[in-house]
C-alpha positions as CSV (number, residue, x, y, z in Angstrom):
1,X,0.0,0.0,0.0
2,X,2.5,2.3,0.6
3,X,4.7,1.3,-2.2
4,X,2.1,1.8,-4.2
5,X,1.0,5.2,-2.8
6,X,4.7,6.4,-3.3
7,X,5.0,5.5,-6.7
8,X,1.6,7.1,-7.7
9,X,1.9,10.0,-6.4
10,X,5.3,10.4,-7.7
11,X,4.0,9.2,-11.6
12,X,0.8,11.9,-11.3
13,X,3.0,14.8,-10.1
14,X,5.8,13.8,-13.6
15,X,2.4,13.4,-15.4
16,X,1.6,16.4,-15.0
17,X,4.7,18.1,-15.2
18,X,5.1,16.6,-18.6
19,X,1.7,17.3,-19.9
20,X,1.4,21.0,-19.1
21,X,5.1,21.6,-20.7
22,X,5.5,25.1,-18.7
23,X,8.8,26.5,-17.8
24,X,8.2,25.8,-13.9
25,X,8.6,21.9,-13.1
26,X,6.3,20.6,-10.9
27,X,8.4,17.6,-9.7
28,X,10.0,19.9,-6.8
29,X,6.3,19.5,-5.0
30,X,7.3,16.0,-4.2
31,X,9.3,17.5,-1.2
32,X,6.0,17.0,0.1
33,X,6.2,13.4,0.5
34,X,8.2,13.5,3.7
35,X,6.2,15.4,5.3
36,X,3.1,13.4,4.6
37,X,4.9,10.1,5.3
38,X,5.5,11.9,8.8
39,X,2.2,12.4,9.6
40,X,-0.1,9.1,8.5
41,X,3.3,6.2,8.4
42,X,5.7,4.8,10.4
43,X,9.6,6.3,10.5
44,X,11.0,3.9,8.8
45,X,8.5,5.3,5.8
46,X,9.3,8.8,6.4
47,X,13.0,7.9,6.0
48,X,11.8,5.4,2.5
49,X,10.1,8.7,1.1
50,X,12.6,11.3,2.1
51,X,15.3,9.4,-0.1
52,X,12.1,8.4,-2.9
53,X,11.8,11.9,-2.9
54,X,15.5,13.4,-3.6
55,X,16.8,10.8,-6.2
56,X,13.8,12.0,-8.1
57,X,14.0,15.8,-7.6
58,X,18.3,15.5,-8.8
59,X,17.0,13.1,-11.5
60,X,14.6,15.2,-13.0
61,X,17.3,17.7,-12.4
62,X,20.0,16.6,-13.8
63,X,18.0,16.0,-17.0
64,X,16.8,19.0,-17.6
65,X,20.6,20.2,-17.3
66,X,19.6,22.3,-14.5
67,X,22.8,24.1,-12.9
68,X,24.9,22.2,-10.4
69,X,25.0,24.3,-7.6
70,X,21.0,24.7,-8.3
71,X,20.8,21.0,-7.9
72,X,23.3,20.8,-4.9
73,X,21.1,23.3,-3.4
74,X,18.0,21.5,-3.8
75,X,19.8,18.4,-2.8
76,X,20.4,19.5,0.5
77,X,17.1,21.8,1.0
78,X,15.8,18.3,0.2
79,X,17.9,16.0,3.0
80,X,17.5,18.7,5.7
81,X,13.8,18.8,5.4
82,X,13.8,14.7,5.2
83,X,15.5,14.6,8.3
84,X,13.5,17.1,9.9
85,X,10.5,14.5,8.7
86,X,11.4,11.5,10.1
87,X,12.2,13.3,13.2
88,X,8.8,14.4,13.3
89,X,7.2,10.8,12.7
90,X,9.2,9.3,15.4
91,X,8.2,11.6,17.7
92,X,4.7,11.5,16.8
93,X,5.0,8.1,17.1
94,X,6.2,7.7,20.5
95,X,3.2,10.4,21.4
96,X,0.9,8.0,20.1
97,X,2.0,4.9,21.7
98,X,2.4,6.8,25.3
99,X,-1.2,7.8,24.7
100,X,-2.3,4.7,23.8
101,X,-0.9,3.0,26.6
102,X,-2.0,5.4,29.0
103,X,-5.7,4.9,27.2
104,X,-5.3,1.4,28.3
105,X,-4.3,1.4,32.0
106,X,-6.7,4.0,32.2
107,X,-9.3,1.6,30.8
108,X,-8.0,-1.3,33.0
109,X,-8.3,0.6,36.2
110,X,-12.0,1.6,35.0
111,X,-12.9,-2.0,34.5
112,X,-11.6,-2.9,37.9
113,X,-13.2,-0.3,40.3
114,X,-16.8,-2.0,39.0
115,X,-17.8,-5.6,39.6
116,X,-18.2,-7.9,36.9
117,X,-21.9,-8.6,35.8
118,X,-24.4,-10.4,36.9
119,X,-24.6,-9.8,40.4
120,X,-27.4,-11.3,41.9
121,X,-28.6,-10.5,45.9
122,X,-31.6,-11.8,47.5
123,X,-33.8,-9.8,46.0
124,X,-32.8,-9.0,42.3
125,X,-30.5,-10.2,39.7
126,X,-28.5,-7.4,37.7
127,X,-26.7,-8.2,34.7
128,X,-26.0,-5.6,31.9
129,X,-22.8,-5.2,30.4
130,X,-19.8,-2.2,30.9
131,X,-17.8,-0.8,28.2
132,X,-15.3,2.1,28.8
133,X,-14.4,3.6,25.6
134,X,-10.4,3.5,25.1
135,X,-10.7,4.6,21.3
136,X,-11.4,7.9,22.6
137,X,-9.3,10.9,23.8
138,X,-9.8,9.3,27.2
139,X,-12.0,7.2,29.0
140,X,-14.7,8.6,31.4
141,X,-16.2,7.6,34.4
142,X,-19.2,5.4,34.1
143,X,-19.8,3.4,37.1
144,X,-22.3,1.1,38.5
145,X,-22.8,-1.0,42.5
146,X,-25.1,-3.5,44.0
147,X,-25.6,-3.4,47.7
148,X,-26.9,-6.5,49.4
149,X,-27.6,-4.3,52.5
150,X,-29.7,-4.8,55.7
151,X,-32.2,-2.7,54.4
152,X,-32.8,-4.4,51.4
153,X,-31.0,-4.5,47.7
154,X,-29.6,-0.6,46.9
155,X,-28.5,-0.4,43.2
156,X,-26.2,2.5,41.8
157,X,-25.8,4.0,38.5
158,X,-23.9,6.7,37.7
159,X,-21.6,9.0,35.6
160,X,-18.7,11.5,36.4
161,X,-18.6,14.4,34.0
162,X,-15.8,14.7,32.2
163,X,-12.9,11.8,31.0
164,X,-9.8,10.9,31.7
165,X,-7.7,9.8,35.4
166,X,-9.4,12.7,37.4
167,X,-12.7,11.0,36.1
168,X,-11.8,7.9,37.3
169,X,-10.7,9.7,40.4
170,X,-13.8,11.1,41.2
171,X,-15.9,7.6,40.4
172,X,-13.4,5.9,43.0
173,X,-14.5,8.4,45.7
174,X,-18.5,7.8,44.9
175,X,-18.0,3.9,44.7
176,X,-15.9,3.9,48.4
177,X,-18.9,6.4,49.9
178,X,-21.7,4.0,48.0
179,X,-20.2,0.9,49.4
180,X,-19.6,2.0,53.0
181,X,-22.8,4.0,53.2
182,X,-25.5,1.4,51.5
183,X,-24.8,-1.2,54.7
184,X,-24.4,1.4,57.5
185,X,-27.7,3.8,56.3
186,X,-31.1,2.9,57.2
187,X,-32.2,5.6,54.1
188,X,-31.7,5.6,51.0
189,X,-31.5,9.7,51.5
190,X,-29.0,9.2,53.7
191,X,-26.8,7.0,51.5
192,X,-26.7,9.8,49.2
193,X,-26.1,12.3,51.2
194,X,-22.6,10.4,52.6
195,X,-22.3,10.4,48.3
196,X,-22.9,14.4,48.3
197,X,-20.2,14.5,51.2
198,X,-17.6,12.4,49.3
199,X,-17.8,14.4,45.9
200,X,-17.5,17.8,48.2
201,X,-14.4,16.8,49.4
202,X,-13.0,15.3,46.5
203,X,-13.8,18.1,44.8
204,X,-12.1,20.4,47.4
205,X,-9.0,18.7,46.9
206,X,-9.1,18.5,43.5
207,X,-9.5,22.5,43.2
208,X,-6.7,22.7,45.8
209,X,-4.3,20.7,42.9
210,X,-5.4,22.5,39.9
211,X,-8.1,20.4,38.9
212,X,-11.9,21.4,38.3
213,X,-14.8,20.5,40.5
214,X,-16.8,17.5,38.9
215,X,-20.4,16.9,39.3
216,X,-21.7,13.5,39.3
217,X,-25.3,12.0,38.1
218,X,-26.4,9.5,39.8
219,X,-29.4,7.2,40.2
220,X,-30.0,4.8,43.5
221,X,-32.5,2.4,43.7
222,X,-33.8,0.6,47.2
223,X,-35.3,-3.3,46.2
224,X,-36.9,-5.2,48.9
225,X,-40.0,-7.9,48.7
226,X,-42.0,-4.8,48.2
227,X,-43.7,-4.8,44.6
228,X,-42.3,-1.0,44.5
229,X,-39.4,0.6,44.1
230,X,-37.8,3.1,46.6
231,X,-35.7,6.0,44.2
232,X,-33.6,9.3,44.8
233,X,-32.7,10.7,41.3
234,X,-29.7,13.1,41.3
235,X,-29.7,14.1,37.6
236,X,-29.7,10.8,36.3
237,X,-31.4,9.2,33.2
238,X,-34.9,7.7,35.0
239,X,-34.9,4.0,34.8
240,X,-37.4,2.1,31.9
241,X,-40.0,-0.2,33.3
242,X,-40.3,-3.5,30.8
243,X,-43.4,-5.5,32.1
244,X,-46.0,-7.6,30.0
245,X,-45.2,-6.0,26.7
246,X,-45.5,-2.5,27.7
247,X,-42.2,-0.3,28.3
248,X,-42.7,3.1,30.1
249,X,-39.5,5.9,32.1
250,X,-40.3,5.6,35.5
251,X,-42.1,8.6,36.7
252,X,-39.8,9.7,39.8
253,X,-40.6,13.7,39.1
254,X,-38.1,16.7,38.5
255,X,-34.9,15.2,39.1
256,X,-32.5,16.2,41.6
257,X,-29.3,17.8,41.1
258,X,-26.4,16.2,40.2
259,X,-24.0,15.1,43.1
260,X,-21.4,18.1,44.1
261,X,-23.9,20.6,44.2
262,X,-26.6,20.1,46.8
263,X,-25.1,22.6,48.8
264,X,-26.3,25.6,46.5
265,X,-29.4,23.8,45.6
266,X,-30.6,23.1,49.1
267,X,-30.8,27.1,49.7
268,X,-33.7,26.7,47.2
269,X,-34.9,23.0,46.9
270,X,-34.3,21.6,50.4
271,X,-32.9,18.6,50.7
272,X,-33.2,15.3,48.5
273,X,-36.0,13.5,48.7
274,X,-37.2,9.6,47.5
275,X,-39.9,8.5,45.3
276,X,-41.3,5.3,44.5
277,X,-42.5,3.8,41.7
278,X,-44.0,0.2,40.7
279,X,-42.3,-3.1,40.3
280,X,-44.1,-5.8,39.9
281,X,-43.0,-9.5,39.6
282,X,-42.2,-10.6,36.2
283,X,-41.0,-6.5,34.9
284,X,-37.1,-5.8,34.3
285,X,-35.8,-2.4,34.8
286,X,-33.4,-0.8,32.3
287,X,-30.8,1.5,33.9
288,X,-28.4,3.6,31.6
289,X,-26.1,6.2,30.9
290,X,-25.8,8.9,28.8
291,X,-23.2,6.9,26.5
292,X,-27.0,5.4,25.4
293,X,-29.2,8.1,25.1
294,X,-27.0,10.8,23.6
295,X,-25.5,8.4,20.8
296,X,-26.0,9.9,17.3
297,X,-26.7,8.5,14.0
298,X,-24.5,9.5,11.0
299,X,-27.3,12.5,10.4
300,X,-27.3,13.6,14.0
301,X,-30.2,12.0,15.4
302,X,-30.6,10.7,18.6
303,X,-30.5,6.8,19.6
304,X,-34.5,6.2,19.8
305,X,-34.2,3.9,22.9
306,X,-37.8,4.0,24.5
307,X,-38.8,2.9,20.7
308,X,-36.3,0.5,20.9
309,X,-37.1,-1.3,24.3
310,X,-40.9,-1.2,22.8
311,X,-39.7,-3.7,20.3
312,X,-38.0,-6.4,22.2
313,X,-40.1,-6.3,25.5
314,X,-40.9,-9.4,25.5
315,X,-37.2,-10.5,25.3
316,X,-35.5,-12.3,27.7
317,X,-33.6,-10.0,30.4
318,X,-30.1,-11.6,30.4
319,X,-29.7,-11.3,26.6
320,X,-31.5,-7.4,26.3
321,X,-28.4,-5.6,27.0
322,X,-26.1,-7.3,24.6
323,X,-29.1,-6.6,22.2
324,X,-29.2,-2.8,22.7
325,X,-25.4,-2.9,22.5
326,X,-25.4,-4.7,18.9
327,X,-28.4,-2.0,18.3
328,X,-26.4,0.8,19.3
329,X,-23.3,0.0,16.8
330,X,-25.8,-0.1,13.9
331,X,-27.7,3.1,14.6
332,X,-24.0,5.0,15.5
333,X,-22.6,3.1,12.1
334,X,-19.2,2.7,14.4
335,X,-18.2,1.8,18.3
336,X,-19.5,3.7,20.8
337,X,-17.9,7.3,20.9
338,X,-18.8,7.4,25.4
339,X,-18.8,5.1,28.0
340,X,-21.5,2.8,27.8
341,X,-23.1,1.3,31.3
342,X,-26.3,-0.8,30.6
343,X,-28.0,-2.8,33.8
344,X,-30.8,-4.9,33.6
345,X,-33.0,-5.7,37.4
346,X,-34.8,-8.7,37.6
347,X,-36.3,-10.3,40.6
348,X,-34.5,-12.7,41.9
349,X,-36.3,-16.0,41.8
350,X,-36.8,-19.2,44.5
351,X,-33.6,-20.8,43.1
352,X,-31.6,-17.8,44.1
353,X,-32.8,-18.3,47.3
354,X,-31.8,-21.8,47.5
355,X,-28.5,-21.7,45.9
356,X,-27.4,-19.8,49.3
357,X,-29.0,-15.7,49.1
358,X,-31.5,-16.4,51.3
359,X,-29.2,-13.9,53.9
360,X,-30.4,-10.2,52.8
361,X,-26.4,-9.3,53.3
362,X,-25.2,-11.9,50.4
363,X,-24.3,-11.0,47.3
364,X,-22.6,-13.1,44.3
365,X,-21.2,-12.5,40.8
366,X,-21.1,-14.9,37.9
């Protein structure tokens, strides 16, 4: 390919040079080549084109009889700017793979702050799939928990703004607070507000080190026996009901603010407050993040997901996620541009409880 790149480009620059006959040759341009060699190749290219490039230029000049000190001139003009080139590439090369790598550990330490899916308590059964996005600039902070508390199942869902370590940074500091908070809180208010506390002073240190404040949204859900569902919405995407064909947003009211500013908005909102909704025996609830919702198609459009979960509502839970996932690609036309964090909640059945969850404080992955 890149043989075959060099040549051409070198046969349509003497093509033309030939064919329009003027006074000024054309072949000179092909000091170009380094350059773009440098910027899409490898060095070893670069070097390839750079010495393509000036046996051509002294070639054509020498042929034309062009004056020696003219074509010892270009000669050089030609090996300084080759060097320069594959300077360049190798150390746009190097950029790229200390990117890349720190793309990947980035990714890696995402991956392992969350558990692996399903987790099953109990009470419910959570499965759903995770996928931090390394082929972007950097990876953000989508992150998800399952609580097997005494006060029943507590389910998180949330998303850091911004990408990148400080992201991850931030998720780390809401996952500890969620963990320690969901057993030792007897609310589900009061598990958030340990959250609200934990992003303040993350955020305090951050601002103290340079970096900007993050806000977090996040959704967590209380399951017990109850055939409802106990909620406290802090900016978060409302979770989808699936239940006997029908598919409907849970209605949980104006949502609160995201986590890292309660302190403003309880001057005019008061503090957070739960809601409940229904969920019956046999529904699965859809939790997201924006990496979902505010995927576009090639003309801009918005992924249609409530349509979507219309049409497979009858589908089994375990296999909905990886369905709206193979969905997702199609409509996008390419990967996933954002984190994507998908959970499905199912009630547990009797089996659970007989394969050893019957303790409300258990809780298993697969």
């Amino acid at each position: 390919m890149f043989a075959a790149g060099l040549v051409g480009v070198t046969a349509a620059v003497a093509g033309l040079d030939l064919v329009t006959g003027t006074t000024v040759r054309l072949l000179p341009l092909l000091i170009f080549l380094p350059a773009i060699a440098a910027a899409l190749g490898t060095v070893r290219q670069t070097a390839v084109a750079s010495v393509w490039a000036a046996l051509w230029v002294m070639a054509v000049q020498g042929y034309f009889g062009t004056d020696l000190g003219d074509t010892l001139v270009a000669a050089a003009f030609m090996a300084v700017f080759g060097v320069v080139s594959v300077l360049g590439c190798r150390y746009r090369v190097r950029r790229e793979e200390e990117v890349r790598r720190l793309r990947s550990a980035a990714a890696a330490l995402q991956r392992q702050i969350v558990r692996p899916l399903p987790l099953r308590t109990r009470d419910v059964v959570v499965d759903g799939l995770y996928q931090p996005v390394e082929e972007d600039a950097m990876v953000g902070g989508d992150m998800y928990e399952v609580a097997a508390s005494p006060y029943g199942t507590r389910v998180l869902i949330a998303d850091v703004q911004g990408k990148g370590l400080p992201a991850i940074g931030t998720a780390l500091a809401v996952l500890g607070a969620f963990r320690e908070a969901a057993y030792r809180e007897d609310t589900l208010t009061g598990v958030v507000a340990v959250m609200e506390s934990a992003v303040a002073r993350h955020n305090l240190f951050a601002t103290r080190t340079g970096e900007p404040e993050r806000l977090v949204t996040a959704l967590v859900l209380g399951i017990g026996r109850q055939l409802e569902v106990e909620a406290v919405n802090c900016g978060h995407i409302a979770p989808y009901v699936l239940h006997d064909g029908d598919v409907h947003q849970a209605a949980l009211g104006e949502p609160g603010v995201p986590l890292g500013l309660a302190a403003l908005a309880a001057l005019a909102a008061g503090p957070r407050r739960s809601t409940r909704f229904p969920f019956p025996d046999g529904a699965t609830l859809l939790l997201c993040t924006d990496g979902v919702t505010e995927a576009r198609d090639p003309g801009g459009a918005f992924y249609p997901l409530e349509e979507r979960l219309r049409a497979w509502a009858l589908a089994p839970p375990p296999g909905l996620a990886e369905t709206l996932d193979a969905d997702l690609r199609h409509f996008t036309g390419a990967a996933p541009r954002d984190d994507v964090a998908v959970l499905t909640v199912t009630r547990a059945g009797r089996a659970d409880e007989e394969a050893g969850l019957a303790r409300p404080d258990s809780l298993t992955t697969s």
